[in-house]
N, CA, C and O atoms as a Tinker XYZ file with bonds, in Angstrom:
   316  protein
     1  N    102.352000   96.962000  100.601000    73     2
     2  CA   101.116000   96.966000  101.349000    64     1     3
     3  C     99.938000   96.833000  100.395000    63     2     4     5
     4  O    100.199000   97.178000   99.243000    81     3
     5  N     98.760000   96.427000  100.612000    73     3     6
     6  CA    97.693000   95.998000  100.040000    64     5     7
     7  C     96.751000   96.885000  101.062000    63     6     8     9
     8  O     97.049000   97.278000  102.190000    81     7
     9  N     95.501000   97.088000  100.316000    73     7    10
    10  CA    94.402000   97.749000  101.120000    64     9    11
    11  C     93.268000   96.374000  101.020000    63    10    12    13
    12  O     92.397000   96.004000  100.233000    81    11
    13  N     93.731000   95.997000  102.030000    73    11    14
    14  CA    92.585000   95.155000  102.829000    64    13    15
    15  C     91.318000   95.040000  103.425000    63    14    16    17
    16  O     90.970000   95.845000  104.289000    81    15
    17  N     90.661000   94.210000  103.089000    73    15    18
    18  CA    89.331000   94.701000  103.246000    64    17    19
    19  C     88.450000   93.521000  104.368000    63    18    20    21
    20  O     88.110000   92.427000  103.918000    81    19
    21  N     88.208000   93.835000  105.562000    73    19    22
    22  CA    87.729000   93.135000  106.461000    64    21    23
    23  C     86.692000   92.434000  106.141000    63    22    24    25
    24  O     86.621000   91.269000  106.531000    81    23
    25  N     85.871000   92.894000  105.514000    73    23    26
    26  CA    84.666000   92.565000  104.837000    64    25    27
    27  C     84.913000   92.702000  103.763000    63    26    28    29
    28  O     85.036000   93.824000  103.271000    81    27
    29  N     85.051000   91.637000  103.111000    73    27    30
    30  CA    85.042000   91.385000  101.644000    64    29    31
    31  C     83.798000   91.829000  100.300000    63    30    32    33
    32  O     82.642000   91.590000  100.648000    81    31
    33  N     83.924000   92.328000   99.103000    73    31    34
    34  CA    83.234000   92.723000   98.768000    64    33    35
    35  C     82.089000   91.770000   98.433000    63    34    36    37
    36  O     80.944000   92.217000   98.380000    81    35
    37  N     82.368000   90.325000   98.176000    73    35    38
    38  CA    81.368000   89.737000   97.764000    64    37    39
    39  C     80.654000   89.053000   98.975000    63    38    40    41
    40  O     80.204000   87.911000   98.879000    81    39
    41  N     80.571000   89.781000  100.095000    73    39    42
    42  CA    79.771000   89.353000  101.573000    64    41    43
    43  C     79.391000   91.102000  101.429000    63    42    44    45
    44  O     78.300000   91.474000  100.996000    81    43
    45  N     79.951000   91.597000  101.653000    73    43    46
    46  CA    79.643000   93.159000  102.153000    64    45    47
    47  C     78.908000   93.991000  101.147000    63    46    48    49
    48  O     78.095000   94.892000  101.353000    81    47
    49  N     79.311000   93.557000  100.137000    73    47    50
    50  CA    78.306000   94.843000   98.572000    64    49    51
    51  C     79.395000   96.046000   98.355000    63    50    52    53
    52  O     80.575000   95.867000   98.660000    81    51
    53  N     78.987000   97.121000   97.879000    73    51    54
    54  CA    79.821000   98.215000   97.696000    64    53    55
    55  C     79.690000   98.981000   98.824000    63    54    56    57
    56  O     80.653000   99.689000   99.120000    81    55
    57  N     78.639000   99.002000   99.576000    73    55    58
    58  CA    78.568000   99.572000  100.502000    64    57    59
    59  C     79.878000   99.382000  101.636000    63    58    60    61
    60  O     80.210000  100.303000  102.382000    81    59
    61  N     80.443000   98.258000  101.632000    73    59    62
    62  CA    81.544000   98.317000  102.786000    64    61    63
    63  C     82.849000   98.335000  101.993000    63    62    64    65
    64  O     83.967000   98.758000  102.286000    81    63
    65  N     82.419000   97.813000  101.024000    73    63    66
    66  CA    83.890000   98.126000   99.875000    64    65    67
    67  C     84.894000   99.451000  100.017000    63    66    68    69
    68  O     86.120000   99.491000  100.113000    81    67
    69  N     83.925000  100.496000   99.993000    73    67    70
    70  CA    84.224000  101.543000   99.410000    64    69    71
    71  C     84.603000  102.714000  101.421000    63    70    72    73
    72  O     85.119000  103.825000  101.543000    81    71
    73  N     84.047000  101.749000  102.551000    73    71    74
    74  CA    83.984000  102.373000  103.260000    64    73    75
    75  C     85.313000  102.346000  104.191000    63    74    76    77
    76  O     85.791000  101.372000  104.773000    81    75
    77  N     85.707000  103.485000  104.172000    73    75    78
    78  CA    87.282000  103.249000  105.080000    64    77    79
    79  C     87.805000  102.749000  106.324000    63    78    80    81
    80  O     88.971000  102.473000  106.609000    81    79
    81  N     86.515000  102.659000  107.183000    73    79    82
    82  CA    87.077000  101.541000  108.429000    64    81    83
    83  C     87.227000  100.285000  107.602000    63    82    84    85
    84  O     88.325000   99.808000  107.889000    81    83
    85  N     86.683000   99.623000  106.807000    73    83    86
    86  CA    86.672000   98.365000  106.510000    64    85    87
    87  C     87.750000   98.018000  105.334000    63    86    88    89
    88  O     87.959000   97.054000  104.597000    81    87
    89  N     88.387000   99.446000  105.566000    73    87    90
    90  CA    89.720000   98.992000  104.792000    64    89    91
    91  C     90.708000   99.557000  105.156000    63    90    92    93
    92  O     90.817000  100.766000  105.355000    81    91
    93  N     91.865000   98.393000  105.329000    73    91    94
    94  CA    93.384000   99.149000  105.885000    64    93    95
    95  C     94.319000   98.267000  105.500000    63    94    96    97
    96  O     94.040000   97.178000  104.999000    81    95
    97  N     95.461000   98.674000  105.706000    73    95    98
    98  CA    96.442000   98.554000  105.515000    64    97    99
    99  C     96.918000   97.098000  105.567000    63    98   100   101
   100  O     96.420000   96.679000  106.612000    81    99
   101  N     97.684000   96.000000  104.945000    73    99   102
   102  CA    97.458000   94.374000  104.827000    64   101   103
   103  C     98.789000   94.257000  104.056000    63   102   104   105
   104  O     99.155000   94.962000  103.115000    81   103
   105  N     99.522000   93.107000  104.707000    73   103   106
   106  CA   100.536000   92.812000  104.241000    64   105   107
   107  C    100.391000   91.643000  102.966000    63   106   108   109
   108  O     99.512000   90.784000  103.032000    81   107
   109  N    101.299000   91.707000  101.865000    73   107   110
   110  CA   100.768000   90.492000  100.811000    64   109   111
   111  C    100.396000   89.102000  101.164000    63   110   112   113
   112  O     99.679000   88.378000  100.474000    81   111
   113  N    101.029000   88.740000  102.478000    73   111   114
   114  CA   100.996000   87.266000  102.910000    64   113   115
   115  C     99.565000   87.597000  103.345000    63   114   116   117
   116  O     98.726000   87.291000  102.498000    81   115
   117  N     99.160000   88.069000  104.303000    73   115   118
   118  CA    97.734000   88.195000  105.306000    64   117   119
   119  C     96.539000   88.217000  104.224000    63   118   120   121
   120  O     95.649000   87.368000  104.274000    81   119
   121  N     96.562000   89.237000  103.237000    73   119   122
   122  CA    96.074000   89.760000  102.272000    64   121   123
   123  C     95.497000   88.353000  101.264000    63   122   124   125
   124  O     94.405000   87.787000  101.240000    81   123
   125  N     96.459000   88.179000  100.679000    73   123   126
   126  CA    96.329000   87.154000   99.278000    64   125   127
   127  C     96.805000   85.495000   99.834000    63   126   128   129
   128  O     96.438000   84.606000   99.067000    81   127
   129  N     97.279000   85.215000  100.603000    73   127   130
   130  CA    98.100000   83.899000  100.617000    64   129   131
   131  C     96.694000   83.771000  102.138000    63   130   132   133
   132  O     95.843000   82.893000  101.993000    81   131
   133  N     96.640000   84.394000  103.033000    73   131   134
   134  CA    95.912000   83.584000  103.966000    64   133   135
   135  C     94.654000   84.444000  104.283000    63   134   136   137
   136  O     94.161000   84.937000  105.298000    81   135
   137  N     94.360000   84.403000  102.969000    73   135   138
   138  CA    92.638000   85.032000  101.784000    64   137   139
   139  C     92.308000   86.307000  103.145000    63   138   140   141
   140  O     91.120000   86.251000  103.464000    81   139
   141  N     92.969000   87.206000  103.822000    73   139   142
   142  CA    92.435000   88.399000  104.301000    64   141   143
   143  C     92.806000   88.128000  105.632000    63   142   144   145
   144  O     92.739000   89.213000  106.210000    81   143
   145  N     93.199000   87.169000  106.504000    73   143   146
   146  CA    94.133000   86.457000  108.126000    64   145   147
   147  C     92.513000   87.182000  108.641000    63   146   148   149
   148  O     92.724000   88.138000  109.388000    81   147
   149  N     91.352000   86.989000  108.458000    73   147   150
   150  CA    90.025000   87.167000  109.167000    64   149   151
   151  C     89.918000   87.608000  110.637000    63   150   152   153
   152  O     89.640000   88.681000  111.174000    81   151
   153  N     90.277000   86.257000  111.138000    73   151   154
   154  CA    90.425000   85.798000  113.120000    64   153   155
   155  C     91.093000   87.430000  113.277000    63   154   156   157
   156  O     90.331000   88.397000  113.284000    81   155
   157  N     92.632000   87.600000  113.401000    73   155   158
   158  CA    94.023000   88.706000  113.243000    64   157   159
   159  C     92.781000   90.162000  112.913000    63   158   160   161
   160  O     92.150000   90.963000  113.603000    81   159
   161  N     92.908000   89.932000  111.820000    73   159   162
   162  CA    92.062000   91.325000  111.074000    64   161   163
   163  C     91.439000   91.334000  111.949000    63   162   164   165
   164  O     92.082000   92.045000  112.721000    81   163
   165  N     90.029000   90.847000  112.750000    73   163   166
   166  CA    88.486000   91.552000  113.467000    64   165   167
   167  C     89.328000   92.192000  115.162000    63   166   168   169
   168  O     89.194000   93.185000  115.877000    81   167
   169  N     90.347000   90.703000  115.174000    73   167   170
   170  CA    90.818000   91.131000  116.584000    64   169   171
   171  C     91.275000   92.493000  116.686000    63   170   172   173
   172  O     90.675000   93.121000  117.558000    81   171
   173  N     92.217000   93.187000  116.017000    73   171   174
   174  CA    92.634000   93.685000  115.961000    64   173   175
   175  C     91.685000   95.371000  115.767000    63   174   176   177
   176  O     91.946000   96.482000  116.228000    81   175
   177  N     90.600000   94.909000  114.929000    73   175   178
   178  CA    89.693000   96.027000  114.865000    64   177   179
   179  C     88.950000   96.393000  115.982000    63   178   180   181
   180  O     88.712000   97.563000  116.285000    81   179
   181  N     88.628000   95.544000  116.516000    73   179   182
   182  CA    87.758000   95.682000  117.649000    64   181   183
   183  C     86.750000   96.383000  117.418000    63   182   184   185
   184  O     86.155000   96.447000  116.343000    81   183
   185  N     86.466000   97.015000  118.519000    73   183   186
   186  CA    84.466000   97.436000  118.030000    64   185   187
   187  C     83.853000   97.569000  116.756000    63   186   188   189
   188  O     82.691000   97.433000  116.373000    81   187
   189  N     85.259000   97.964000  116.015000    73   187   190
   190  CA    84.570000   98.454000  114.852000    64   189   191
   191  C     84.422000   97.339000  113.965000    63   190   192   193
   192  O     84.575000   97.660000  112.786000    81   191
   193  N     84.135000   95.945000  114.195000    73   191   194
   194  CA    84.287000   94.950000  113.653000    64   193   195
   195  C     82.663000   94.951000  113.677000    63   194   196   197
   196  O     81.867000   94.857000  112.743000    81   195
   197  N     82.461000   95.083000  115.012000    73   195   198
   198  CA    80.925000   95.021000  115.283000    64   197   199
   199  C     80.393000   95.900000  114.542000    63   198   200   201
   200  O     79.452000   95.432000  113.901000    81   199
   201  N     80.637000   97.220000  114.310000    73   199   202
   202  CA    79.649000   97.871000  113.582000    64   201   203
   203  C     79.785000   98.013000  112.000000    63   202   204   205
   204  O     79.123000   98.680000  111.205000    81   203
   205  N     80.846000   97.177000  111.820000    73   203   206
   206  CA    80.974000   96.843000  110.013000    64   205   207
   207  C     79.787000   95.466000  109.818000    63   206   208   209
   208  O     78.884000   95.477000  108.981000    81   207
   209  N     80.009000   94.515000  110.641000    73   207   210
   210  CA    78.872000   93.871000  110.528000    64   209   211
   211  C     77.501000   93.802000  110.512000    63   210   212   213
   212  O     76.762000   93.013000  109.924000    81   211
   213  N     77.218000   94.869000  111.344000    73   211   214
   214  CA    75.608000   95.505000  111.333000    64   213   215
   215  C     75.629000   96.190000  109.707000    63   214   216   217
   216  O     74.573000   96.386000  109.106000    81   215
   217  N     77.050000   96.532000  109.073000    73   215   218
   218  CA    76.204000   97.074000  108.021000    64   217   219
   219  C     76.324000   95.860000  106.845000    63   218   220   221
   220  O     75.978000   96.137000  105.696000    81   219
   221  N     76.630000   95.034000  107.044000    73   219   222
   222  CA    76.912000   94.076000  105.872000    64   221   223
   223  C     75.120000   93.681000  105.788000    63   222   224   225
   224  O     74.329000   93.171000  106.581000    81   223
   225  N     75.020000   94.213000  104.413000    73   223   226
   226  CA    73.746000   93.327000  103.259000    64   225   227
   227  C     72.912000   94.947000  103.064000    63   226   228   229
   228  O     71.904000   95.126000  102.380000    81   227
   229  N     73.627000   95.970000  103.839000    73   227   230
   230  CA    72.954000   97.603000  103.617000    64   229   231
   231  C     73.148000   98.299000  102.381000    63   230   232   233
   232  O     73.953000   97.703000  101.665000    81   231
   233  N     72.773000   99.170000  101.967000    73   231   234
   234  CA    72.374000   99.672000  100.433000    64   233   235
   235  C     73.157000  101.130000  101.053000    63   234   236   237
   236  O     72.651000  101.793000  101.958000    81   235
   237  N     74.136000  101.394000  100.558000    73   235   238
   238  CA    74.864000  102.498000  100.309000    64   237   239
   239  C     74.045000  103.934000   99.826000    63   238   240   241
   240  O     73.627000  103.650000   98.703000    81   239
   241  N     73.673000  105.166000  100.104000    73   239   242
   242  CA    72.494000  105.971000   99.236000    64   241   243
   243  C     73.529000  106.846000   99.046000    63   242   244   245
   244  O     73.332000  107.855000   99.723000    81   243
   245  N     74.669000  106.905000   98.343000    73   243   246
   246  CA    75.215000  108.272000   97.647000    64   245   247
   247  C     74.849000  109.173000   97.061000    63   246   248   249
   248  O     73.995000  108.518000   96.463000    81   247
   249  N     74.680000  110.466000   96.545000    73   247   250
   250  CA    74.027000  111.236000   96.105000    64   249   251
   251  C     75.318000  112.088000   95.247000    63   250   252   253
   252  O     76.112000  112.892000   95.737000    81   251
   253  N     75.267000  111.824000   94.439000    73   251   254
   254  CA    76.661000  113.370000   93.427000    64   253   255
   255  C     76.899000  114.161000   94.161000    63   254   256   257
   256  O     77.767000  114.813000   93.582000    81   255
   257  N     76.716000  114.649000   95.197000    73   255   258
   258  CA    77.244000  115.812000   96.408000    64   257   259
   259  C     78.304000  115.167000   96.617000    63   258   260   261
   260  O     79.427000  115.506000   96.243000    81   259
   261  N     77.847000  113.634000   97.581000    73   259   262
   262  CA    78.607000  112.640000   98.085000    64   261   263
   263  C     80.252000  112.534000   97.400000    63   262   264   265
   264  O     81.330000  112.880000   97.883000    81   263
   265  N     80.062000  112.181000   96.662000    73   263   266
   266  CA    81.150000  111.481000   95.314000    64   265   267
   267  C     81.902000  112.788000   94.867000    63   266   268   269
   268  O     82.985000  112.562000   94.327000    81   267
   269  N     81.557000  114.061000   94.979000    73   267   270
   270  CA    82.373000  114.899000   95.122000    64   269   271
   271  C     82.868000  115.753000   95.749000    63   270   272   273
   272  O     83.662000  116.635000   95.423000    81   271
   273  N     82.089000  115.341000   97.312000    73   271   274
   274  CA    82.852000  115.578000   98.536000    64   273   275
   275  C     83.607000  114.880000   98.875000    63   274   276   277
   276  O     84.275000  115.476000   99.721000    81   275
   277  N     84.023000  113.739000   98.720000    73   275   278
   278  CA    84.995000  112.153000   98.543000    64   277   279
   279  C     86.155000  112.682000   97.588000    63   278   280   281
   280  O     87.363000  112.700000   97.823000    81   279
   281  N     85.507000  113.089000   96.504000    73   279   282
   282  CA    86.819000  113.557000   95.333000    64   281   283
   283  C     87.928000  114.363000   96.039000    63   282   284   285
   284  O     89.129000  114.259000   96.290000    81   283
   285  N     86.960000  115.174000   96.217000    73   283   286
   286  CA    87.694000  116.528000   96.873000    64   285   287
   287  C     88.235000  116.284000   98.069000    63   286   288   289
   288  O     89.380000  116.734000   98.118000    81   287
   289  N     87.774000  115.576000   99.395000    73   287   290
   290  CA    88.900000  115.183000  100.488000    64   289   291
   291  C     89.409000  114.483000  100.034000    63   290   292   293
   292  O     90.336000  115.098000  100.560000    81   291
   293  N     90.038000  113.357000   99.286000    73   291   294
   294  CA    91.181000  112.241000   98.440000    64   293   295
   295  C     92.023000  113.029000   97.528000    63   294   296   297
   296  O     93.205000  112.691000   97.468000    81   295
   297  N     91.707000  113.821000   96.950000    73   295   298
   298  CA    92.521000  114.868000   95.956000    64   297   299
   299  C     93.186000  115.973000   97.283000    63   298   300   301
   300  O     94.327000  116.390000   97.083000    81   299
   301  N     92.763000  116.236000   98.056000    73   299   302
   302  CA    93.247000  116.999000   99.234000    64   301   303
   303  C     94.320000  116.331000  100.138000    63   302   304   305
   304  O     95.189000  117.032000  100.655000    81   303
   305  N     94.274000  114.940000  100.346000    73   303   306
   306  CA    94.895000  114.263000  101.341000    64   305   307
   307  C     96.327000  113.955000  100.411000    63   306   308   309
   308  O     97.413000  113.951000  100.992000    81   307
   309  N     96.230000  113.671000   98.768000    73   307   310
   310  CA    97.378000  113.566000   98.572000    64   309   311
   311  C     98.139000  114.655000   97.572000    63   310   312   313
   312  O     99.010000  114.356000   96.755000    81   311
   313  N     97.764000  115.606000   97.751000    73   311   314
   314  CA    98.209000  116.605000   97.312000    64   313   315
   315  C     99.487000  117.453000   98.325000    63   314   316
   316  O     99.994000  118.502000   97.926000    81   315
């Protein structure tokens, strides 16, 4: 599996990069061979396709709280 990204980083910025609806789960073919299966991927997301797009070209405002409240639920989930 590959972590796939609906919005690609060089359309989206870091801001959707890093954001977890806009990334899931992608098989190597969908992924790399048919550059992300786009059409498949949004269908499949549904609404939330729409509101990844409202944020594409938005400025991410993290703050060091942020980034180690992130640490700490990701260090939690696979522990």
């Amino acid at each position: 599996m590959h972590a796939g990204h609906f919005i690609p980083k060089s359309v989206g910025g870091i801001t959707l990069y890093f954001n977890e609806e806009n990334v899931n789960a992608q098989c190597y073919n969908c992924n790399i061979n048919l550059g992300g299966n786009q059409y498949v991927y949004g269908k499949n997301l549904g609404k939330k396709a729409e509101k990844l797009y409202k944020l594409k070209g938005t400025i991410a405002k993290w703050t060091e709280e942020d980034y180690i409240k992130k640490t700490a639920f990701y260090t939690n989930e696979i522990s």
